[in-house]
BAGURO-329890 format. One record per residue (C-alpha): x, y, z; residue number from 1; residue in one letter. Coordinates in Angstrom, 2 decimals. Example, Ala and Ser with C-alpha at 12.3 -4.5 7.8 and 13.67 -1.06 7.14 Angstrom:
2
12.30|-4.50|7.80|1|a .
13.67|-1.06|7.14|2|s .
% end
This chain:
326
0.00|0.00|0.00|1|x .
1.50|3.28|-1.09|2|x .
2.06|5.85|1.98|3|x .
-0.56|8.72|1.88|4|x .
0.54|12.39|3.20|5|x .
-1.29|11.75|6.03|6|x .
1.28|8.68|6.91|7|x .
4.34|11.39|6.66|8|x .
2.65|13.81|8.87|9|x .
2.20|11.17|11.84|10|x .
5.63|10.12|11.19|11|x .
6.92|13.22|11.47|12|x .
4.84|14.54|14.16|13|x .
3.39|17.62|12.19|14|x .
0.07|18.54|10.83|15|x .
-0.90|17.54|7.01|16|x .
-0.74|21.53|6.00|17|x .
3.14|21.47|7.20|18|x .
4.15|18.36|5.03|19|x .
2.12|19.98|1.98|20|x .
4.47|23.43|3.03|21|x .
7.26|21.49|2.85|22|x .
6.58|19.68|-0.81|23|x .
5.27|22.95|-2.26|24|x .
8.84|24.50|-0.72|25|x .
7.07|27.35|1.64|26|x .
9.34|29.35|3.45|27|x .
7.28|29.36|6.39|28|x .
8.35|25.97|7.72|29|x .
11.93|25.85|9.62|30|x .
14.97|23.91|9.28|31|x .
14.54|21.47|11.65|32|x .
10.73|20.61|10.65|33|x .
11.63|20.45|7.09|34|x .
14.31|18.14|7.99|35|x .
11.68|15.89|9.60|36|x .
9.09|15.56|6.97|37|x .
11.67|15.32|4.77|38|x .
13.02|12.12|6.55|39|x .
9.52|10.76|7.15|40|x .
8.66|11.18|3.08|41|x .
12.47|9.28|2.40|42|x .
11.94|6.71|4.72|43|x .
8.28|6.13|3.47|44|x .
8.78|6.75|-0.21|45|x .
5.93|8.99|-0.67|46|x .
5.63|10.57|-3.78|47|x .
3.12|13.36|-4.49|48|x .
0.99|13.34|-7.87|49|x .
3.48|16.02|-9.13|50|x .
6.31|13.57|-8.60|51|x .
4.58|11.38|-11.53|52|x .
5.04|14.43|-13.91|53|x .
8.87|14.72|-13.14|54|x .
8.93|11.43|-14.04|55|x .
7.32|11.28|-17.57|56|x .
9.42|14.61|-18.32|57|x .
12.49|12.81|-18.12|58|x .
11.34|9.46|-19.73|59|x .
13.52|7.73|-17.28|60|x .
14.25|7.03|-13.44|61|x .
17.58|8.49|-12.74|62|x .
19.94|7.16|-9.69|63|x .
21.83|9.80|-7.93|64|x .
24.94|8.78|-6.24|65|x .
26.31|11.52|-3.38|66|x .
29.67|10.99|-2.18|67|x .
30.78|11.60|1.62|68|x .
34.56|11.05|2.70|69|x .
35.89|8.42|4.93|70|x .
36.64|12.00|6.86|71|x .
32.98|12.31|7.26|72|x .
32.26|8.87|8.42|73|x .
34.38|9.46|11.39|74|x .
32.30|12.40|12.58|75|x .
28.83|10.58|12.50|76|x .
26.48|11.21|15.47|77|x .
24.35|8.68|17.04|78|x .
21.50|8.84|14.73|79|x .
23.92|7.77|12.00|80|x .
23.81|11.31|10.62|81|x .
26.56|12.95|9.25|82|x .
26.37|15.47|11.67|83|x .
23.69|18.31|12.43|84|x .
25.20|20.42|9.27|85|x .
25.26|17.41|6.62|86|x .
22.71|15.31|8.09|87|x .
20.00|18.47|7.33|88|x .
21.61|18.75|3.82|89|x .
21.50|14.94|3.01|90|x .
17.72|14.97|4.44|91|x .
16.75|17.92|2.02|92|x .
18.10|15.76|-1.34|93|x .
16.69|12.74|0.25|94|x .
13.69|13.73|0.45|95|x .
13.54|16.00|-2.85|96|x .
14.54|12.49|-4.58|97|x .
11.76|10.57|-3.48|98|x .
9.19|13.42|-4.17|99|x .
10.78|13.56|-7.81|100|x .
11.07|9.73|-7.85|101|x .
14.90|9.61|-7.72|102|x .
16.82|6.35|-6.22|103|x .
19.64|7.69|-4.17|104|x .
22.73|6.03|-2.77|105|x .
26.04|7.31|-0.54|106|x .
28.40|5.96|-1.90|107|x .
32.52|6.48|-0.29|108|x .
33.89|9.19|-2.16|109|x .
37.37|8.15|-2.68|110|x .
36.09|4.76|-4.27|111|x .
34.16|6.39|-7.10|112|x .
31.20|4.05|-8.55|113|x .
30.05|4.52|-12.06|114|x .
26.53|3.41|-13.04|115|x .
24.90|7.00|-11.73|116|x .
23.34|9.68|-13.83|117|x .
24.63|12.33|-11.29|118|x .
26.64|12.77|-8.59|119|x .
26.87|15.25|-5.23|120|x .
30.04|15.39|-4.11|121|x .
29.73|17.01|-0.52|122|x .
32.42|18.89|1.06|123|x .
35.75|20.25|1.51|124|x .
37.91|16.43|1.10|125|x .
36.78|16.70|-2.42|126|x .
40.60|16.76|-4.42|127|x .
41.47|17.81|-7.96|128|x .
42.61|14.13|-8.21|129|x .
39.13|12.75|-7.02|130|x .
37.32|15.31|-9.25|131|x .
39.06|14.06|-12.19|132|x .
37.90|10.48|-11.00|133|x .
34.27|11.20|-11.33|134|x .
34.97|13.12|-14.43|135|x .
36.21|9.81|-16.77|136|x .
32.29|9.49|-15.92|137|x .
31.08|11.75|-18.03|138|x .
28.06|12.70|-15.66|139|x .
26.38|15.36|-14.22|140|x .
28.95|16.67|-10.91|141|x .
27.90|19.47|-8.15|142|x .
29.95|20.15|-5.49|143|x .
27.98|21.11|-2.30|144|x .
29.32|22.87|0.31|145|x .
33.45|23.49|-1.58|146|x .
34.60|24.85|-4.51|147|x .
38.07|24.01|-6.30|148|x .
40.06|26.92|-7.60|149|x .
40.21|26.81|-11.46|150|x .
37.49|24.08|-11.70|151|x .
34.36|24.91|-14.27|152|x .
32.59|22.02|-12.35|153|x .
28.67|23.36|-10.96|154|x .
29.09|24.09|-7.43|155|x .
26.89|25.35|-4.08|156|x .
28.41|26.78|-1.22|157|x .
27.88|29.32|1.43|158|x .
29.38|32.74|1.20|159|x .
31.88|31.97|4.56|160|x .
34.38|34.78|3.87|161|x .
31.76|37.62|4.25|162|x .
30.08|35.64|7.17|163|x .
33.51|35.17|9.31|164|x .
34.22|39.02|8.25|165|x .
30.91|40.40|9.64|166|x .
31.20|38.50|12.73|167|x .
34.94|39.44|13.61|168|x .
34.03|42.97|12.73|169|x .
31.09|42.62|15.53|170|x .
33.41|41.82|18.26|171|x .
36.03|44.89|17.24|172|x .
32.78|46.94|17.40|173|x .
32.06|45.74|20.64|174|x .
35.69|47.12|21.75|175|x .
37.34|43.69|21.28|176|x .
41.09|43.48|20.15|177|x .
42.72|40.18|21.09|178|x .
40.47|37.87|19.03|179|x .
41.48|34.43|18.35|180|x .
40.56|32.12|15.31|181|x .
40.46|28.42|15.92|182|x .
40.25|27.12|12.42|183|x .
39.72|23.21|10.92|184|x .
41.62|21.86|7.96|185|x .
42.59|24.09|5.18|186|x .
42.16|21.92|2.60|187|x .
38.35|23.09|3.09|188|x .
36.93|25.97|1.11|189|x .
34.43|26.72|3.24|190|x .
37.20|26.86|6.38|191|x .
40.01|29.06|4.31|192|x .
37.26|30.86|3.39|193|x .
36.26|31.73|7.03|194|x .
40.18|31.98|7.87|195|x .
40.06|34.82|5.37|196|x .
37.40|36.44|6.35|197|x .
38.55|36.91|9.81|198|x .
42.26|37.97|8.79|199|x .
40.60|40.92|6.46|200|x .
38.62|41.98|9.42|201|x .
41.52|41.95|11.81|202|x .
43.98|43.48|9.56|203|x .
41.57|46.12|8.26|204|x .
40.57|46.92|11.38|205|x .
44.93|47.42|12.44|206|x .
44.54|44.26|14.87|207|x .
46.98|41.29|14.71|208|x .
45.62|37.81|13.96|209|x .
45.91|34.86|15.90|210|x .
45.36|31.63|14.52|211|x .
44.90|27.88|15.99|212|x .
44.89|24.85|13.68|213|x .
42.27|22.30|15.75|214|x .
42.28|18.47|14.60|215|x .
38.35|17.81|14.69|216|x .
38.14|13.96|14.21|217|x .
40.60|13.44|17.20|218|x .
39.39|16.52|18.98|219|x .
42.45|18.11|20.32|220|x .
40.79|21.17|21.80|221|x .
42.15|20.61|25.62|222|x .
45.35|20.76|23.88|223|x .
44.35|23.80|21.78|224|x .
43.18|25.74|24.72|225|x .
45.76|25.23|27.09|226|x .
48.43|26.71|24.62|227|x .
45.88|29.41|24.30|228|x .
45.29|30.54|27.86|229|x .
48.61|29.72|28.68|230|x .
50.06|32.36|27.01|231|x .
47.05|34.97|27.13|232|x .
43.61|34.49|28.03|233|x .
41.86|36.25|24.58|234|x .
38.84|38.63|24.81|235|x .
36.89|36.54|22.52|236|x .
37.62|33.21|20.44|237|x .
35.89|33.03|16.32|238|x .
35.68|29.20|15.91|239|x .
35.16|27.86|12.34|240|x .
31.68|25.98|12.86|241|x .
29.29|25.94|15.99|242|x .
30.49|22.14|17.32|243|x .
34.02|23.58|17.36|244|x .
32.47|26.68|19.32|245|x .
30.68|23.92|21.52|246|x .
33.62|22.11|22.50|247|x .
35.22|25.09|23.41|248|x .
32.92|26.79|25.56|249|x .
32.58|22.91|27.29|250|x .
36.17|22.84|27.77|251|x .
36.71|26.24|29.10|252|x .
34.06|25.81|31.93|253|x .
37.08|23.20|33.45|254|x .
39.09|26.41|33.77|255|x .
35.76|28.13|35.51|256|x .
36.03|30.95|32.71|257|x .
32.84|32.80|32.13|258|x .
31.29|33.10|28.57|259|x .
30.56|35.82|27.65|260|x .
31.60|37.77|30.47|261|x .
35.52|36.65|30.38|262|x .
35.49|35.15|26.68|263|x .
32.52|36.13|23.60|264|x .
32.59|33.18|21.52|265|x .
31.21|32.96|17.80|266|x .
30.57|29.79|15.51|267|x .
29.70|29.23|12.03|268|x .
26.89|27.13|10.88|269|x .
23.82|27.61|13.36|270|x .
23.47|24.07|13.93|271|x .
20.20|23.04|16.05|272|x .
22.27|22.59|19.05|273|x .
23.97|26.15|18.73|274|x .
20.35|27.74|19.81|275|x .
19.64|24.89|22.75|276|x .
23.58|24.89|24.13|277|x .
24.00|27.20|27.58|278|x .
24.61|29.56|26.67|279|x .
23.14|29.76|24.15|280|x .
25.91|30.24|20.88|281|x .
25.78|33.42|18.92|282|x .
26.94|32.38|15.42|283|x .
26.72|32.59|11.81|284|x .
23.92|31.06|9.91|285|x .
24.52|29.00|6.87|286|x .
21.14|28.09|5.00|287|x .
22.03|24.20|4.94|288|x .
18.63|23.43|3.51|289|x .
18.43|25.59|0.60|290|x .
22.05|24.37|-0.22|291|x .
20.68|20.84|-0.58|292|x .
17.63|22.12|-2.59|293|x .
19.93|24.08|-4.94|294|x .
22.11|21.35|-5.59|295|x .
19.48|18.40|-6.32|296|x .
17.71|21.07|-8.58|297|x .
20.68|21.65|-10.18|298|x .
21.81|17.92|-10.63|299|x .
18.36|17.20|-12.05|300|x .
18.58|19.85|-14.20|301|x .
21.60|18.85|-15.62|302|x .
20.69|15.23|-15.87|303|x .
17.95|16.88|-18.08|304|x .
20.52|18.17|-20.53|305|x .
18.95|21.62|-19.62|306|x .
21.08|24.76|-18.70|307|x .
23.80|23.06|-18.80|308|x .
26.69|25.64|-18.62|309|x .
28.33|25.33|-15.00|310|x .
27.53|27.61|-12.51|311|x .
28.94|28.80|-9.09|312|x .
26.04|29.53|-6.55|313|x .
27.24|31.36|-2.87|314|x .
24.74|31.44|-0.57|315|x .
24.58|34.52|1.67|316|x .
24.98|33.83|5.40|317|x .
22.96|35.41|8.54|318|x .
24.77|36.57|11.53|319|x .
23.04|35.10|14.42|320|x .
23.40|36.88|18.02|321|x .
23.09|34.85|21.00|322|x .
24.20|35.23|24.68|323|x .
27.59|33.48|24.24|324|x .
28.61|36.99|23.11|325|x .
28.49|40.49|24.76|326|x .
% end
């Protein structure tokens, strides 16, 4: 028996007008709820009349392969999610497959797999070596969440170096000089993105920056922060995504520091747990689900043959205040 809308709602725990917000793509439902019905409407392949259309425009069933990094495995929360950023990203083209009747599969993204009609490549472990991989495909490739210098391949990302400089420049507003930047990997665009950011808004602004490389599959922060307050407890610390933030503001309480009275911390993402952490994280938003929207759109569009000259999409960002910042 095929599931009804009704099934999705009760599975989701919303009413039947917030699933129908959700397929019609209303911007009056949140992140998080989206995220749900979206689940429910995966995990119950429900497909809406309209999904029956998609299908007989492209005259075939297309299977979508996205690719996540052993990197990414390693960082998997309990409810087998690749994290709160990713996990509402892979929900969103989840569930936009099954409304549009698409078979999806994650696939490892070092250990390409032909056989797909498209393929997501999600973020910043993505190489020019394991580009050209999927490329001897001769399919459809967005890159969601990166970009590769010099690469005419279709990709989505947020706009991270005017995010990280907007937030920086909020703290030197606030009368804040010695400003740290904990940063992840490099190899990231989104994270040398932010790195930038925050070194235009330091320099700009005649400050000095300080930077801290922090190793977030073994989580090194104790290490990170000792070296920090060891040789000068900062006025406020810019961390390069909100569970970074979060494991520094858990691992400063040890030294009984006060946020935001003796440290103002920012993140970058505005994960769900950012808003319910205490106290609560003042950070940059990144709009994760209309980055997974864009980019199944724009796979399916491609796999159409239509508009098919590449494109580079950066989403603006949204700072957030909170009270983990004065």
């Amino acid at each position: 028996m095929m599931a009804t809308i009704n099934d999705v709602a009760r599975l989701a725990g919303v009413s039947k007008a917030t699933v129908s917000r959700v397929i019609n793509n209303s911007a009056k439902v949140n992140e998080e709820t989206r995220a749900k019905v979206l689940y429910a409407i995966e995990k119950l392949g429900f497909r809406p009349q309209f999904s029956a259309k998609a299908l007989a425009h492209s005259k075939k069933q297309f299977r979508i392969a996205i690719s996540l990094s052993k990197r990414m495995e390693l960082i998997k929360d309990s409810n087998d999610e690749i994290g709160q950023f990713y996990g509402i990203i892979l929900k969103e083209i989840k569930g936009m497959a099954t409304i549009y009747g698409i078979n999806v599969k994650e696939i490892l993204l070092e250990s390409p797999e032909k056989g797909y009609d498209g393929y997501i490549l999600i973020g910043g472990d993505v190489t020019k070596e394991i580009l050209n991989n999927y490329k001897i495909f001769k399919k459809p490739i967005i890159l969601l969440d990166h970009y590769i210098l010099g690469e005419k391949i279709d990709s989505i990302s947020p706009d991270s170096f005017t995010g990280a400089f907007y937030a920086v420049n909020y703290l030197i507003k606030k009368g804040m000089k010695h400003i740290v930047h904990i940063h992840g990997p490099l190899n990231s665009y989104g994270f040398k993105s932010r790195y930038n950011g925050y070194t235009e808004a330091m320099i700009s602004a005649g400050l000095t920056p300080v930077y801290y490389e922090y190793d977030d599959i073994n989580n090194n922060i104790d290490i990170v922060l000792k070296k920090i307050i060891e040789t000068e407890i900062p006025e406020a610390i810019f961390a390069s995504n909100d569970m970074t933030a979060i494991r520094i503001m858990d691992e400063l309480k040890k030294y009984n520091i006060k946020i935001p009275d003796d440290i103002s911390i920012i993140g970058f993402d505005d994960i769900p747990r950012a808003k319910k952490y205490k106290p609560s994280l003042t950070t940059v938003k990144v709009f994760k689900q209309e980055m997974g929207n864009m980019a199944f759109k724009r796979l399916y569009e491609l796999m159409l043959n239509e508009n098919t000259h590449p494109v580079r999409i950066s989403l603006y960002t949204e700072f957030v205040k909170r009270k983990s910042t004065r």
